[in-house]
C-alpha positions in Angstrom: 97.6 69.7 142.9 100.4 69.9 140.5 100.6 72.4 137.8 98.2 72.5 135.7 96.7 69.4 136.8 92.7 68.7 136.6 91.1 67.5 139.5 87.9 66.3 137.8 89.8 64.6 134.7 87.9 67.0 132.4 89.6 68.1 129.0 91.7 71.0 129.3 91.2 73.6 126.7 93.1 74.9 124.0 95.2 77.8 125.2 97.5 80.7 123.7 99.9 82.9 125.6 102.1 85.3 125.0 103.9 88.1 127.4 105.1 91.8 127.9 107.4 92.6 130.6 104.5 94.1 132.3 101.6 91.8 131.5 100.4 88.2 130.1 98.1 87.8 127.2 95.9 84.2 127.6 93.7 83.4 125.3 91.1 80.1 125.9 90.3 79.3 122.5 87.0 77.7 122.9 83.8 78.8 121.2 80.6 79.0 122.3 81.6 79.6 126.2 78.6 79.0 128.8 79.1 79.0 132.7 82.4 79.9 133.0 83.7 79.4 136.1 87.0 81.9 136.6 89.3 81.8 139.6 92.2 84.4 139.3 94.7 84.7 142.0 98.1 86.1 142.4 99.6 82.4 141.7 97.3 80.4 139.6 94.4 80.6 137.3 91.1 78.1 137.1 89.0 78.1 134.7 86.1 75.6 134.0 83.2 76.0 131.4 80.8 74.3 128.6 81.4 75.1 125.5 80.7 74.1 122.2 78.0 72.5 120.1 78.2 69.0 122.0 78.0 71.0 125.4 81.6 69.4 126.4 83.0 70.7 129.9 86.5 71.8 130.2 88.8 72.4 133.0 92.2 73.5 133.9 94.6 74.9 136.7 97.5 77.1 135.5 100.2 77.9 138.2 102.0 81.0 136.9 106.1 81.1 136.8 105.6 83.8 138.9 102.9 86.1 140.6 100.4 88.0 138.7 98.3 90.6 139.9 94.5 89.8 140.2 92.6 93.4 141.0 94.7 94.5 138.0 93.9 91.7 135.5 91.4 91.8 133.3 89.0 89.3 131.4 86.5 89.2 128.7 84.1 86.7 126.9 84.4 87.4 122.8 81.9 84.3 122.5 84.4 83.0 120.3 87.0 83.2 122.9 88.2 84.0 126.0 90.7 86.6 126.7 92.5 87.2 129.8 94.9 90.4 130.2 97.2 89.3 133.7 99.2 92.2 135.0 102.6 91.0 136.6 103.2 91.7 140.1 105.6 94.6 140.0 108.3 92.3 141.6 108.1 89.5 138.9 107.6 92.1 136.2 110.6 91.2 133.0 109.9 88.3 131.4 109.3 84.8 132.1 110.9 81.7 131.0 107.7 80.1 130.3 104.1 80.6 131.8 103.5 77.6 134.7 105.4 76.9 137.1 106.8 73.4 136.5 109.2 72.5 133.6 106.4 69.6 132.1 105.3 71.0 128.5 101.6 71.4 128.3 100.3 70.2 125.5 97.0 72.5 125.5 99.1 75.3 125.8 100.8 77.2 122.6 102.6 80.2 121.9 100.5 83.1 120.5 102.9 84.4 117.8 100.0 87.3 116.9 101.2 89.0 119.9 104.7 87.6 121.1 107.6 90.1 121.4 110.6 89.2 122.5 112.7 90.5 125.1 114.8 93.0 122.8 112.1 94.0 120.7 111.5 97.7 121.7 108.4 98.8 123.7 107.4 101.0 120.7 106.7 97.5 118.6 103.9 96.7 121.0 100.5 96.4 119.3 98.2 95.0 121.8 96.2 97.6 121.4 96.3 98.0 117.9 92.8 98.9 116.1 92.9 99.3 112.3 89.6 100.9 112.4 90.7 103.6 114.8 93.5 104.1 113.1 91.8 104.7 109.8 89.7 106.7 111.8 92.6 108.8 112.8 94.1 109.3 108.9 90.4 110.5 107.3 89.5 107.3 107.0 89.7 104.7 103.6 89.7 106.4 100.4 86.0 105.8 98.5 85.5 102.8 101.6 82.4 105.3 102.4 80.9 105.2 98.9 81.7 101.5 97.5 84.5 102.3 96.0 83.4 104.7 93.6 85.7 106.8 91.7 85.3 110.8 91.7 83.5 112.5 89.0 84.8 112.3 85.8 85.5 116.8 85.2 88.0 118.8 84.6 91.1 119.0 86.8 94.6 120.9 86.6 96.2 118.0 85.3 93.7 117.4 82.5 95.7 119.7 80.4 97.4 118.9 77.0 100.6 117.1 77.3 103.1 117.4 75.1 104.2 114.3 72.7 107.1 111.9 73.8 109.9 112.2 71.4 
């Protein structure tokens, strides 16, 4: 089988990527996911499921650039999507020329400009991880978010005092 090829002549699915020098970020972007059927290994990835209103069945084989690392990988089910963390084998670590293996452009699969960096962006740029609400979390939270947005009490303060007139 050839990259990315589909032995069953099903519909591949729509598919963002992007990359770290340490990791790949795939996302399937399907909704509605049922029986997926995932096979990660260190040089390809299948994936076939249903999905969507009309129960249609997608299927596709990605082989990587280079290898991954499957125990360290991760994957998870949003219902809207499908995510997939791959962590590069420490030997093809640094970053890739583009994500399969052979030169063909796949039209299914797009770059994911939410979380592309590029190779001289600094490591401290990353936000893969990035949470607004922990981070709100972290500064006290969003001013009057708690009670609708109402202002304080209306009382005397230090700066209620008399100012004098503008000449």
């Amino acid at each position: 089988m050839n990259s990315s090829s589909n032995a069953t002549h099903l519909p591949a699915p729509p598919m963002v990527w992007a990359q770290r020098k340490d990791k790949i970020f795939l996302t399937v972007q399907l909704d509605n996911i049922r029986n997926p059927k995932i096979d990660v290994k260190e040089t390809s990835l299948h994936f076939r499921a249903t999905a969507g209103k009309d129960n249609t069945e997608y299927e596709v084989l990605l082989e990587f650039n280079k290898e991954i690392d499957p125990e360290a990988s991760k994957q998870h089910n949003t219902g809207r999507e499908f995510f997939f963390v791959l962590m590069k084998k420490e030997e093809s670590q640094g970053f890739w020329p583009r994500l399969s293996k052979g030169s063909v452009k796949l039209h299914f699969l797009k770059t994911d400009f939410d979380k592309w960096r590029d190779e001289d962006d600094s490591d401290a740029e990353d936000q893969e991880d990035f949470n607004l609400d922990e981070m709100m979390q972290s500064m006290g939270g969003l001013q009057g978010a708690g009670d609708g947005g109402a202002l304080p009490d209306e009382g005397e303060d230090s700066d209620d005092e008399d100012l004098p007139d503008l000449q």
